[in-house]
Structure formats: C-alpha cells, structure tokens
N, C-alpha and C positions, 0 to 999 in steps of 0.2 A: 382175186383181190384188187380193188379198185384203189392205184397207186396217185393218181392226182391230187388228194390231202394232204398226203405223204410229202411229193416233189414242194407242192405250196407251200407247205408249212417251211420246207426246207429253205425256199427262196425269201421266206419270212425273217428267218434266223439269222440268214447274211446279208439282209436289209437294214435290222438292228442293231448286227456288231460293226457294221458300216456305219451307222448313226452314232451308235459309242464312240466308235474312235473320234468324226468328226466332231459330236459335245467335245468331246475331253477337251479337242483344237482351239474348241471358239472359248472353251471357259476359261481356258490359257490365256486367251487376248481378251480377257476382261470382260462379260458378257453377260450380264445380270439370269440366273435361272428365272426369277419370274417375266423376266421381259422375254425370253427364249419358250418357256413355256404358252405366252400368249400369243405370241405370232405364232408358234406353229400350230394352235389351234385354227387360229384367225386363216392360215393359209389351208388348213386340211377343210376348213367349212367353206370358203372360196373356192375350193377345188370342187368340194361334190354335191354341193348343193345345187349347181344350175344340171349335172348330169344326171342327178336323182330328180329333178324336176321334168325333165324331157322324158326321161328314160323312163320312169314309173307313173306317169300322169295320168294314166291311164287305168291302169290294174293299182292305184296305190287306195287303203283302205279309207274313209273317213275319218277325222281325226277325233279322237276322244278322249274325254277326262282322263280315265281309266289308262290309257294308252299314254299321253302326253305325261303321267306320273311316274309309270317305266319308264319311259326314253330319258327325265328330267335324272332319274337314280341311275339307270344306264349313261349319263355322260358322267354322273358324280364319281361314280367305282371306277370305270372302266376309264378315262381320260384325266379328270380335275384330279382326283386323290392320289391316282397311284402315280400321277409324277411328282408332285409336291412332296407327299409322305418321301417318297423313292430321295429326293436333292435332301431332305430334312434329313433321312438316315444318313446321306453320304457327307454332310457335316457335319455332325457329331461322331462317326464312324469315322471306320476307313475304306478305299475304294473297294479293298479285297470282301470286305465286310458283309455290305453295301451289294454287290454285284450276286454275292454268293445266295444272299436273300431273294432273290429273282428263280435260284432254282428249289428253292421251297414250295412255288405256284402248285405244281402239279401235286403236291402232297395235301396241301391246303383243299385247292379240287377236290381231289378225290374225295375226302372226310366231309367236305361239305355239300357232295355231289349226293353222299351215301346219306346226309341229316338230312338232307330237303329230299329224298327218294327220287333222284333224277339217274342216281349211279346204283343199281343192284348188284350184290357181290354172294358168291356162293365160293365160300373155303373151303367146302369139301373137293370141287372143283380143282382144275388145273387151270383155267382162266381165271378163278378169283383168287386161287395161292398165286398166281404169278405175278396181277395187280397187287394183291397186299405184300407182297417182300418184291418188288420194285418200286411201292412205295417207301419203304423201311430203306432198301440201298440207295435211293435216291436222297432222301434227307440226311443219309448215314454219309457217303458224300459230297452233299452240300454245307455239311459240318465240317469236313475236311478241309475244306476248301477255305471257307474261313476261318479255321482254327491251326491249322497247321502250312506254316509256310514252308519250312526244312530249306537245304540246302540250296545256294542260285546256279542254275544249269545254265543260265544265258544271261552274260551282260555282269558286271563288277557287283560283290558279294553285298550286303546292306545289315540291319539291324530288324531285329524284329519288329514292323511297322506296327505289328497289333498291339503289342506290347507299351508301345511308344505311343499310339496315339489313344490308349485307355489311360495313360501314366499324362499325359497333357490335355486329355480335356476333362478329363477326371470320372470319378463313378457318375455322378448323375447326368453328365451330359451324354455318356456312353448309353448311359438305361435309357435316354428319351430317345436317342435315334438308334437304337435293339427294338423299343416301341413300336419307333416309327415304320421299322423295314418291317416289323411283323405286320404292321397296319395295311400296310404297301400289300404283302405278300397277298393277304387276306380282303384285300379291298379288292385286287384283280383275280379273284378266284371267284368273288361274288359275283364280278361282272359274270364271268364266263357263264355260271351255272343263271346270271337274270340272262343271258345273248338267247341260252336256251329257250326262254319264257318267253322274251318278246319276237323268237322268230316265231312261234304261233300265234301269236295275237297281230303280232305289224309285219307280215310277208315280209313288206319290199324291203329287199337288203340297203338298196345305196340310198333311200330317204330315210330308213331309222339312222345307219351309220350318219347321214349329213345332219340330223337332228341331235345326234349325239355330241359333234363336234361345235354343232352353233350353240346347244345350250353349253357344253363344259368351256367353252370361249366367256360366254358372259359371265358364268361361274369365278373364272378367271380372272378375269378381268374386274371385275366388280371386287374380286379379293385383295389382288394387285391395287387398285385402286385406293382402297381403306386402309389397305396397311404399309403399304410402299410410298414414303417418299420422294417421288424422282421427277424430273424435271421432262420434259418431251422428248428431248433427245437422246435419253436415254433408249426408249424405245424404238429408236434407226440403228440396225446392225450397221457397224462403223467398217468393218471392213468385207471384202467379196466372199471371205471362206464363211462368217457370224451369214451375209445372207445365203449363201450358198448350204447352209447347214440348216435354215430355217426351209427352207423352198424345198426339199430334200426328206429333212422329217416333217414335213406339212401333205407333202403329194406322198412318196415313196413310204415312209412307216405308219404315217398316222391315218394318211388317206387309204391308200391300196392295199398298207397290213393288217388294218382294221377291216375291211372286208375283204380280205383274204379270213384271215381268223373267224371272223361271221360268217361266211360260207364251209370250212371245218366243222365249225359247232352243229352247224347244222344237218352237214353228212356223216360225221362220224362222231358227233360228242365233244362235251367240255374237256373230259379227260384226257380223250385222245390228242386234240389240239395242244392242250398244257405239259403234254407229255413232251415236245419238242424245244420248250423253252431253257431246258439248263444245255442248250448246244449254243447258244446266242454267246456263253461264256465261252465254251471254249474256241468259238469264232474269233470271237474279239480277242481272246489271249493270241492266238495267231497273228491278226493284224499288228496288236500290240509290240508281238515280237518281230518280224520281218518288217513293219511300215516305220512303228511310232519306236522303236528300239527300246521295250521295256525288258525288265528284268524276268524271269523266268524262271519260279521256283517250281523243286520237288513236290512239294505241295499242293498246288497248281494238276500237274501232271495226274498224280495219284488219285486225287479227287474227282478230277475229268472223270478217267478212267471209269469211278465206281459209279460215278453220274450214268454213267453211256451203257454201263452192266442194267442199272436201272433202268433206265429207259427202255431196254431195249424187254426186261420182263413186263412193262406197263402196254407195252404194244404189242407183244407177242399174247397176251391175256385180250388184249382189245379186239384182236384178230384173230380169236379163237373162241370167241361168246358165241352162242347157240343161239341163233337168226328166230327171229319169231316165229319164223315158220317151221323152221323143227320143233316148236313148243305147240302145235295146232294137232289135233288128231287126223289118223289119216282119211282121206276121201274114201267115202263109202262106193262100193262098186254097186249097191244093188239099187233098184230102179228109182226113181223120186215117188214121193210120193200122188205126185198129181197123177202121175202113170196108172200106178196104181187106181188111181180111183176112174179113170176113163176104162181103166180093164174091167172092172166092176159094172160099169157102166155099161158097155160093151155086152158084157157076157149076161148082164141080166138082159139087153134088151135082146140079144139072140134065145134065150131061151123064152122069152114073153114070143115070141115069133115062131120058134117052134111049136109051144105048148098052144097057139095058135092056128097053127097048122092043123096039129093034131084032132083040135077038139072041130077042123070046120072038118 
C-alpha cells in the first residue's frame, strides 16, 4: 500500500489547525475576514504562478474555452465560496458549530462522488459496507460535535454556547448561517469531485492550482470591492502575527495544501482525500488546548472519537477496493493468434512441397 497520500494528507491537517489557531489570533486584533481572505489569495497566486510558469512551460496544455470555464468554477468552489460561506456560517453560528460542518466534507463527497458516478459502491461488499457506515459514523459524529458540548474537562466550566448563541442571534440568523456551512460543506465537495475532472483535461497540477488562485483573487476582490466599504488601510495587516498569518495561509495552506490535496485526488480519489479532513478539528482542539488555553468539553472528545471510528471504515473500504486489474479476465496461455495463422502458413506450404516432391 502506497503510504505517501496518507503521510500528506496528514501534514495537510496540521497545516490547517495551525492556520485555525493563527485566524482565531489575528481576528482577535481586529482584522477584517474579507481583507484576510484577499491577501491570502493575492499571496498563494504570487507564490505559484511564476513556479507553474517555469516548471510547466513546457508540457503545460493550450489554453481553452472549455478548460478556462473549469478552472473559472474550480477557483469559485474550491477557494472564493468555501471561505466566505465558511466566516458567513461562523457569524451567525458558533465556532463549535461552524468548525463541526468541515467534517461533513467527506460525507457530502461521497454522495456526490456516487451522483456524478466518479465514486462506485457495492454494499454487498465489505469495501462498500465499510464506506457506507463510515460515512453514517462519520456525520453521526460530526453531529456530536456540534450538538453536544457536555461537561468541561479542561479549563473553568461555561454555559451552553450553543444554546446561547441560537437564544441571541435568534432563529433566522441561526438558519442563514446552518445554510451557509451546509453551502460551505457542499461547495468543497464539488471542488474535490470538478479537481477530479480537470486533472484529465489540464495535467499540469501547479498551473491549474495557480489559475485557480488568480482567478478566486479577482473573484474576491471584485466582491470585497462592491460590497465593502473601507478605506486602503484597511487592507495593510497592522500588526507581524495579521502578516505573518496571511504569508502563512498564502504559501503553506493555500499554496502547498492546495496541491498537496490536488496531487491525493488524483492518486487515490476525492473520497480518500476528504476522508482526512474531520482530523484538522481534532488538531486544532489540541492546539487550542495546550497553546491558546481553551476550554475542553466532553463533547469534543466523544465526537472526535466517533469521527476517527469513521474515518478509519472510509479508508479501510478505500484500501480494500478491487484494483482494475482484478476485474480484467485472465491472460490467455494459448498461442495468439497471428501464430497461429503463420502455422497454417507454414504447414500448408510444407505440404505444397511435399506433394511436390511426390508428383516430380
């Protein structure tokens, strides 16, 4: 079994809950999320655009309509939506909320892997019962997670935030950002199952990834623009952690986890890839707990737990699908046919050469 998607995906997970904690940091010191959002596009498309330019110039394919319309929806799903929807749900929500809808990605996959027929499932199987009830434990879960906080195992006891922040921004702001994260959940699930479609049509990994980021920049930016109010300086991180957190998720998640993720998809699958993302949460609850000194509920723990049962029948099913080449019949042992027919060949003209023989 080829463990390198594995180890990546891994280094992927605590690139992200390292980026969580540092947002949390800079939202603290006041830092506009759409102005956070466009620098770090603006920095991950400064990053990989001159390197997808050297590095693919060569082998990278002609640009076309058809192609330029994927990469235009691939920066929409995969970059511009799912972080806006993602800050949309986390203000009307709450963080616990909010964070928990991140690990619904692989269940969204799966369902939509199996309606676009990019994901085959046989339940009579023990690979496909293992995917379908790891995706069942996995949103089983992810529901825990945000619904059940229970008792504080770490850090001075609190009130029920769920409770409290549905009872103060009231029902309908609560349904727009449930909306939202659903939108989130489901907008980067999309990506995952279009990253499959355009690594056959656009090879080069690090020029689609860089087209991705320049276009969901302008996306951005032009959004930001229309709808935000602010003055220029708004857009200067005021202090070294706000740039240190943009420079950070610009190179490190957006630039090298985004193809990191794109080079998964394309060795082992959307599903497999999506399979590793409800570990980013319980990464960041660790930071959270040892770095940023949050609180640490029973609910928390339990949830993890039944995440990580999940997970682990989503990859155990991934790692146990029947290779295409056991679906091929077996190699024929007897001769080809061309053989054949030079035997034919053969043996007619030795007997035109006997009966030759015979008749001088």
């Amino acid at each position: 079994m080829d463990w390198k998607p594995a180890v990546l995906m891994m280094a992927v997970v605590i690139m992200y809950a390292v980026l969580n904690a540092l947002t949390k940091m800079a939202f603290n010191e006041g830092m506009h999320t759409t102005v956070f959002i466009v620098l770090r596009l603006l920095v991950a498309a400064l990053f990989l655009s001159p390197i997808a330019y050297f590095k693919e110039r060569k082998s990278r394919p002609k640009q076309t309509m058809e192609i330029f319309i994927y990469l235009f929806f691939s920066a929409l799903l995969g970059a511009s939506l799912i972080q806006w929807l993602f800050f949309l749900g986390l203000r009307y929500t709450t963080a616990t909320f909010a964070s928990a809808f991140n690990n619904t990605t692989p269940m969204f996959t799966f369902l939509l892997a199996l309606a676009f027929k990019v994901e085959k499932i046989d339940v009579a199987s023990r690979s496909g019962a293992a995917k379908l009830a790891g995706t069942a434990v996995g949103l089983a879960g992810a529901m825990v997670l945000a619904l059940y906080h229970g008792p504080t195992l770490m850090g001075p006891p609190s009130g029920d935030h769920l409770a409290a922040a549905a009872t103060h921004g009231g029902a309908r702001r609560w349904a727009v950002g449930s909306v939202a994260l659903v939108g989130f959940s489901a907008s980067w699930s999309l990506w995952f199952i279009l990253q499959s479609k355009i690594g056959t049509k656009y090879p080069p990994l690090y020029s689609s990834t860089a087209w991705m980021f320049v276009l969901s920049f302008v996306q951005m930016a032009s959004v930001g623009a229309a709808t935000e109010k602010m003055s220029l300086q708004v857009w200067v991180p005021r202090t070294a952690l706000q740039a240190a957190t943009v420079v950070f998720a610009g190179i490190g998640s957006s630039g090298l986890g985004f193809l990191a993720m794109s080079w998964c998809v394309e060795r082992r699958g959307p599903v497999f890839t999506t399979a590793f993302m409800p570990l980013i949460q319980i990464v960041t609850a660790g930071i959270d707990v040892t770095v940023l000194h949050e609180q640490l509920h029973l609910g928390s723990v339990v949830g993890s737990a039944v995440v990580v049962v999940g997970l682990y029948l989503v990859l155990w099913g991934k790692s146990n699908e029947p290779s295409i080449d056991s679906k091929l019949p077996p190699p024929s042992h007897s001769k080809p046919e061309c053989d054949d027919i030079k035997e034919d060949v053969c043996c007619s003209t030795a007997l035109k050469e006997e009966k030759g023989e015979h008749g001088a």
